[in-house]
N, C-alpha and C positions, 0 to 999 in steps of 0.2 A: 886390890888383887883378888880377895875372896870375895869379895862382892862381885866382879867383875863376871868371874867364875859361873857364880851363883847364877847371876843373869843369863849369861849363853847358854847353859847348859838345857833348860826346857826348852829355847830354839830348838838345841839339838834334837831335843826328842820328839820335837813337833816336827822336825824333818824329816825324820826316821818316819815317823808314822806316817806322815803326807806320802814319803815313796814309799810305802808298804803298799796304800793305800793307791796311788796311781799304778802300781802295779799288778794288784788285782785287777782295776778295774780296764787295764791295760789287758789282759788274759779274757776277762770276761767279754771283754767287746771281741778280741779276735777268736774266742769261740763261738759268741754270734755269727760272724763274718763266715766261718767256717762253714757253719751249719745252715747257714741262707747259700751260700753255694753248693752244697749238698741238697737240698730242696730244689734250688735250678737244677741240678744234674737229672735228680728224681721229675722232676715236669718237665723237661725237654725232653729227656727220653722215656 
């Protein structure tokens, strides 16, 4: 049972980090995406 424990437990924290992590980089691409359409807005017109 405490071993058991033991073992899941840095999954969990590897989880946590992994979605910390894709969620940066989740913000960081759609502030890209953002910003390249604001640069098409600014060259088209």
């Amino acid at each position: 049972m405490i071993m058991r424990e033991f073992t899941l437990m840095p999954i969990q924290n590897y989880l946590d980090e992994y979605e910390k992590f894709l969620n940066y980089f989740f913000k960081l691409y759609q502030a890209s995406f953002n910003y390249q359409l604001l640069l098409n807005d600014i060259y088209i017109n």
